[in-house]
C-alpha positions as CSV (number, residue, x, y, z in Angstrom):
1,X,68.8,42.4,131.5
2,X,65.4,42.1,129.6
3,X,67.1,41.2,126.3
4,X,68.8,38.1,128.4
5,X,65.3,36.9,129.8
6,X,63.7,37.0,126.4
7,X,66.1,35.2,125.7
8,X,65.8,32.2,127.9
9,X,62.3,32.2,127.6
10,X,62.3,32.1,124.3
11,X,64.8,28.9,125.1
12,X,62.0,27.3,127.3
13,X,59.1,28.3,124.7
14,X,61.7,26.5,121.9
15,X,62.1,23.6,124.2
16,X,57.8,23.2,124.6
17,X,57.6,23.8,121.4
18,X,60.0,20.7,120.2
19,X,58.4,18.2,123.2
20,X,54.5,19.2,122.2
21,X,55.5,18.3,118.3
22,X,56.9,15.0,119.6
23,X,53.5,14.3,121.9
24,X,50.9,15.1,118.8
25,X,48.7,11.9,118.5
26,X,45.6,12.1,116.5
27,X,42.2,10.8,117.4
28,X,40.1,7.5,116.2
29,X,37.4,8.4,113.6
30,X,37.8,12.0,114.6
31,X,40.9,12.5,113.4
32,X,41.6,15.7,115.3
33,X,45.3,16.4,116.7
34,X,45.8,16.2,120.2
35,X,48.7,16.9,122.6
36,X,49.8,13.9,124.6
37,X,52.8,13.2,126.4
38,X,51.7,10.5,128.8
39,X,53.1,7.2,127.7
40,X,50.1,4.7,127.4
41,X,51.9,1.9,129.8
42,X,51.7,4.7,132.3
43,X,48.0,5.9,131.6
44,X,47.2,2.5,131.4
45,X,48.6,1.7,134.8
46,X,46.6,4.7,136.4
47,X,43.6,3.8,135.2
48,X,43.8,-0.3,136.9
49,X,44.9,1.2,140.1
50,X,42.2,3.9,139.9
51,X,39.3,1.3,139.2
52,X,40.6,-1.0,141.9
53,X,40.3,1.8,144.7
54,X,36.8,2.5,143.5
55,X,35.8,-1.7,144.0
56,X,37.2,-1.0,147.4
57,X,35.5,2.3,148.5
58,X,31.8,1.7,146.1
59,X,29.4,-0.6,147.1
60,X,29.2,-3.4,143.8
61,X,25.5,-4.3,142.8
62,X,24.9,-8.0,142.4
63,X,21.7,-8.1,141.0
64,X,22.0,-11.0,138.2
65,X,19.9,-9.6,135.5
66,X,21.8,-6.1,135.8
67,X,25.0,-7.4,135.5
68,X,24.5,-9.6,132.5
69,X,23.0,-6.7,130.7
70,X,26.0,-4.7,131.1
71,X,27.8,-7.2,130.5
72,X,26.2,-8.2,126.9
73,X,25.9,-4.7,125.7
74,X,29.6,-3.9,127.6
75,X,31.4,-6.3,125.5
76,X,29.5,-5.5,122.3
77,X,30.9,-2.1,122.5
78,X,34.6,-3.4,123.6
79,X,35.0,-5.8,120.3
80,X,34.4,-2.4,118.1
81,X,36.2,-0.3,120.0
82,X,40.2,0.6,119.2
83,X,41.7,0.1,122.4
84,X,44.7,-2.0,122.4
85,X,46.0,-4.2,125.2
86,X,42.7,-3.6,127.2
87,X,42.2,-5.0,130.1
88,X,37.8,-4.9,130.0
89,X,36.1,-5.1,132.7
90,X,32.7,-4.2,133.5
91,X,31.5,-3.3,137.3
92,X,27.7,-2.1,138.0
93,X,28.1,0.1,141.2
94,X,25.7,0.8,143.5
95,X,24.8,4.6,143.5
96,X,22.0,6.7,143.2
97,X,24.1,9.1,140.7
98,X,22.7,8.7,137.1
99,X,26.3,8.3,135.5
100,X,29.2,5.8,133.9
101,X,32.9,6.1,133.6
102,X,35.9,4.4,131.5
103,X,39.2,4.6,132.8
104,X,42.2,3.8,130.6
105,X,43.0,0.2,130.1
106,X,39.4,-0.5,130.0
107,X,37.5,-0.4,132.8
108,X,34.2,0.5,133.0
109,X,32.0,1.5,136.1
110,X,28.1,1.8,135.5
111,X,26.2,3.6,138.5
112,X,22.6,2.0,139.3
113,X,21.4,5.5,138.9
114,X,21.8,5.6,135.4
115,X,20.1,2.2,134.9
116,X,16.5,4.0,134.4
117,X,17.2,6.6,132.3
118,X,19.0,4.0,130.1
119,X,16.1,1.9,130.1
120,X,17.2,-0.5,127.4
121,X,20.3,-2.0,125.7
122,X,20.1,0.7,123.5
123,X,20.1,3.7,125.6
124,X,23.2,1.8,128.1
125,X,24.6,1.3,124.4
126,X,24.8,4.7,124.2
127,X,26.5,5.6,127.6
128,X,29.0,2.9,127.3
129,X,29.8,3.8,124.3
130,X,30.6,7.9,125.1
131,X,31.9,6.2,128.3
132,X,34.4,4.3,126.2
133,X,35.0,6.6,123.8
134,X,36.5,9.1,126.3
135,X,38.9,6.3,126.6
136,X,39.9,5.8,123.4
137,X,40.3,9.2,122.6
138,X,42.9,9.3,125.8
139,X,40.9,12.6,126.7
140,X,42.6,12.1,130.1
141,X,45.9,11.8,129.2
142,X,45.5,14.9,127.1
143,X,43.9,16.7,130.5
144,X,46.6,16.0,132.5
145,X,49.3,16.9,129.6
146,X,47.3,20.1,129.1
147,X,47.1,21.2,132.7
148,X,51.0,20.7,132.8
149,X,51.4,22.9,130.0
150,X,48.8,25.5,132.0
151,X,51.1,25.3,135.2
152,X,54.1,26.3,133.6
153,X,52.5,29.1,131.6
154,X,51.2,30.4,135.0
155,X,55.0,30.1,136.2
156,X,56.0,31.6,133.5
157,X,53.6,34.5,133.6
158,X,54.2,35.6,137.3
159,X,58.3,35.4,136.7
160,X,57.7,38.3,134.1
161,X,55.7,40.0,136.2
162,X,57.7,39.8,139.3
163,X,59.2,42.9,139.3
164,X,55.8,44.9,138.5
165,X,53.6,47.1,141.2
166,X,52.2,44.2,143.2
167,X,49.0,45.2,142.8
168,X,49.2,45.0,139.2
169,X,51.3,41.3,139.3
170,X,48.5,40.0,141.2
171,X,46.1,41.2,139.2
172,X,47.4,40.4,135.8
173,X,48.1,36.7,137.4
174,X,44.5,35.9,138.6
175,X,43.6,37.1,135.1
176,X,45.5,34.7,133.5
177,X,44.0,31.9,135.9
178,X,40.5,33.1,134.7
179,X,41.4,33.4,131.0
180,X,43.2,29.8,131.2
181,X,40.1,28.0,132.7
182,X,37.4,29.7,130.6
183,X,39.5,30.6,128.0
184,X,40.6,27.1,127.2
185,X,40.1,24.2,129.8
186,X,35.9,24.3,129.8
187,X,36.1,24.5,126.2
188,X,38.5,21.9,125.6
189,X,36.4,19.6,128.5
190,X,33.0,20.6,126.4
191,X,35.2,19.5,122.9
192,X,36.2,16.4,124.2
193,X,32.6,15.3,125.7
194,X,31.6,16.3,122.1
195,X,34.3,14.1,120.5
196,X,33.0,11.1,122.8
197,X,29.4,11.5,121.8
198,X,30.7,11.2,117.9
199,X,32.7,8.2,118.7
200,X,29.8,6.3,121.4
201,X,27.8,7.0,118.7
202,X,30.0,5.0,116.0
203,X,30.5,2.2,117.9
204,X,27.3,1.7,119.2
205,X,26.2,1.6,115.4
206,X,29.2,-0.8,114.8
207,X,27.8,-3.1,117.9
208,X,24.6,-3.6,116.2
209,X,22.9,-0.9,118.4
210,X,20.5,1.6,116.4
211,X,22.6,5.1,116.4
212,X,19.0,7.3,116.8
213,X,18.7,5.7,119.9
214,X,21.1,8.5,121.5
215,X,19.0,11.0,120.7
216,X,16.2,9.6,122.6
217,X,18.8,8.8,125.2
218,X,19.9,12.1,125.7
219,X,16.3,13.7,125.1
220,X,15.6,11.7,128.4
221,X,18.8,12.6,130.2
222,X,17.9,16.2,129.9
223,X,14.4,15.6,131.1
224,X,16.2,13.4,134.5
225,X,18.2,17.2,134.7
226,X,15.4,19.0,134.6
227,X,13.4,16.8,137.0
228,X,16.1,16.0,139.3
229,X,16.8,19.9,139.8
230,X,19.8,20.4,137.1
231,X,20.7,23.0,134.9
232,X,22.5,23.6,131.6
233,X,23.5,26.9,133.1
234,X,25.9,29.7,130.9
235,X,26.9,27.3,128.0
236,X,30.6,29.0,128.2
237,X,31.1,27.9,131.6
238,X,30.0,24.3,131.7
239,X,32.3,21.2,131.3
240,X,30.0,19.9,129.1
241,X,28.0,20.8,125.9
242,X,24.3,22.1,126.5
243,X,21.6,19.5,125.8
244,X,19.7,21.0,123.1
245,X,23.7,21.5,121.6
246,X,24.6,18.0,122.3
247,X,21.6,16.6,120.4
248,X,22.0,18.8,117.5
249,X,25.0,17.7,116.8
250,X,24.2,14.3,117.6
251,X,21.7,14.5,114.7
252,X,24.2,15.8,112.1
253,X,26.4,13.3,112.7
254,X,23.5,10.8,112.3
255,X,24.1,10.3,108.4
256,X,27.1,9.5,108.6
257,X,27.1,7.2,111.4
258,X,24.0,5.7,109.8
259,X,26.7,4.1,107.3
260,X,28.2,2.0,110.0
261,X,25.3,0.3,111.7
262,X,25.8,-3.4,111.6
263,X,22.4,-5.0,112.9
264,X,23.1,-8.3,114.9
């Protein structure tokens, strides 16, 4: 009985293993190897219905001289950028949350709250271009294909268990859902933030926009945190990379990024 489910997981775990070879992609500029089995069309196709819930359910700013400024420093970014068949479009919302977003196919969202901790074309240079980095990367196709993957190891996990005290199979099941979020998912969320700041960085140097002006940008973010009552927290639990780790490595990859400023 136990030699016969070996076997057919070890059919399933043959079957992964051929479909994740099939969905490696690698990176822009990064280069790194990613799992991926979203087809772009359909990716695409989430991210335009996405965007056009959030025009319906977000107040949209109208202020002239904030929308040509996102605009201009917008579609400086998008002409550097390697995102084929995009659809860019750039939509300042009205919202006291200091943040951004890029959904695939494109389109950009910039919250009002952001705006003064930006405070020039620069420092919205250097949100717009993590923004669209994330998009590049297809960091959430890779999510979605990774918490797939998570779902049926869970499965997996508590059909060889099923037959243990139940004590212990509930046990050893929660302890799998603990190991696979900290374990992996907040890591591989704080890798791909990472991977966005290297790549906003690069194009923001390609689009004519000094690259050292993301360290200041950042510098300031964390002072809006600290202000605004935020914390970094335990580094191993966060989403996203600590501030002081975020600049570091923002000014390692300085050098080489340096290389690609184009001034305009």
């Amino acid at each position: 009985m136990c030699f016969h489910f070996a076997m057919k997981e070890l059919r399933v775990w043959s079957g992964c293993i051929v479909v994740a070879l099939a969905g490696c992609t690698t990176v822009p500029e990064t280069g790194r190897r990613q799992l991926n089995l979203m087809p772009p069309t359909e990716e695409m196709q989430l991210g335009l219905s996405s965007f056009e819930q959030v025009k319906k359910e977000t107040p949209i700013n109208g202020d002239p001289t904030i929308n040509a400024l996102v605009q201009k420093v917008g579609q400086r970014i998008a002409t550097v950028a390697p995102l084929p068949n995009a659809q860019w479009e750039f939509v300042v919302f009205e919202s006291k949350e200091a943040n951004a977003f890029c959904l695939p196919g494109g389109k950009v969202g910039v919250y009002t709250g952001i705006l003064p901790v930006t405070k020039d074309e620069a420092g919205l240079a250097t949100v717009l271009g993590h923004e669209i980095g994330h998009a590049v990367a297809h960091h959430g196709a890779e999510r979605m294909t990774e918490a797939l993957a998570l779902q049926f190891g869970g499965r997996v996990v508590d059909s060889s268990l099923s037959k243990s005290d139940p004590r212990m199979h509930a046990a050893l099941v929660t302890a799998y859902g603990v190991v696979a979020e900290v374990g992996r998912e907040l890591p591989h969320s704080r890798l791909q933030e990472s991977e966005a700041d290297h790549l906003g960085l690069i194009y923001m140097a390609r689009a004519g926009y000094k690259p050292e002006a993301a360290i200041r940008f950042w510098e300031r973010f964390a002072e809006y945190n600290r202000q605004h009552g935020g914390s970094d927290g335990l580094s191993f639990l966060r989403t996203h990379p600590l501030n002081e780790v975020r600049i570091k490595q923002l000014k390692e990859w300085l050098p080489e990024v340096q290389r690609e400023y184009r001034p305009r």
